[in-house]
N, C-alpha and C positions, 0 to 999 in steps of 0.2 A: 719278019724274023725267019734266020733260016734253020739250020742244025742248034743242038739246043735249046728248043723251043719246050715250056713247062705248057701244054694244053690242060684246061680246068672246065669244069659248066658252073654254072651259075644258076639263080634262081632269083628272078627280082621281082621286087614288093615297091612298085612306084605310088609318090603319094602318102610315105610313111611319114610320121614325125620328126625323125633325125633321119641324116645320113648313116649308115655304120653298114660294116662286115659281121656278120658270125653265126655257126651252126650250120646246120645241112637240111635242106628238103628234096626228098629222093634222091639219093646221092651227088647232091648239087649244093656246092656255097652258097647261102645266102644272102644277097646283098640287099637293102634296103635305103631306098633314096627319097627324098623330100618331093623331088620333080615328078610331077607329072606326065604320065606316058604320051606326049601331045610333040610332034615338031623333031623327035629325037630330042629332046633336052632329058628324059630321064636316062637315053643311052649313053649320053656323054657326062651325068653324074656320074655311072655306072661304074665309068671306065676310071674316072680321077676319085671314087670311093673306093674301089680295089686297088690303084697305084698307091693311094696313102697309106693303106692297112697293110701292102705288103712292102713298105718304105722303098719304094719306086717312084719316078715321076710317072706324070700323064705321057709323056711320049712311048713310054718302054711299056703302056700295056693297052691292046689292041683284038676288035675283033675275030675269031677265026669266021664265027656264021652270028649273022645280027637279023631279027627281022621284027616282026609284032607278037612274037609269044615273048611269055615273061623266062622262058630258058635260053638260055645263050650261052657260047666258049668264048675262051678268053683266050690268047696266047701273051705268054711272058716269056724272058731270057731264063732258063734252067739254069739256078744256081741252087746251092745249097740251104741258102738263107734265105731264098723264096718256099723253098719246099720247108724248110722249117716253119716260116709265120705262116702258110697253108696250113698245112698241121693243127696249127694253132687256133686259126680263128675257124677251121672245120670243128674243131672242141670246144667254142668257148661259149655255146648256149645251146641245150639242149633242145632243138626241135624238129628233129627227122621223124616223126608221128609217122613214116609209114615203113622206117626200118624197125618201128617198136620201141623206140629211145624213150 
């Protein structure tokens, strides 16, 4: 992705019970995926749990840095209706415990 590009971090919870988006832990999205952190299989939940919740495909949303911590970026095409359901699902469960939420 070149000009354009919406950069985000992440914070992921592999091993959870459902898949889903929401809320912030240290000023990073939340993602939570059922896969286990073993083989990359929870990186590439990762990737198609954030394409769905920001109604993208898995092609349009891609690492900028990947490795074995649970914080990670993301890049997406910068639209407005990206930055909108960001917004959204940054709001939609309160648990940033170390901004004080």
């Amino acid at each position: 992705m070149g000009q354009g590009s919406f950069i985000f971090g992440v914070h992921v919870h592999p091993g959870a019970r459902e898949s889903r988006v929401g809320g912030t832990y240290d000023g990073r999205l939340v993602v939570r995926v059922r896969a286990r952190a073993a083989d990359g299989a929870a990186n590439e939940e990762v990737l198609c749990t954030v394409a769905a919740a920001l109604g993208l495909t898995r092609r349009d949303v891609d690492f900028v840095r990947v490795g074995r911590s649970r914080d990670k970026l993301i890049v997406v095409e910068d639209t407005e209706d990206v930055r909108t359901r960001h917004r959204a699902l940054e709001r939609a469960t309160p648990t940033d415990r170390r901004a004080g939420r």
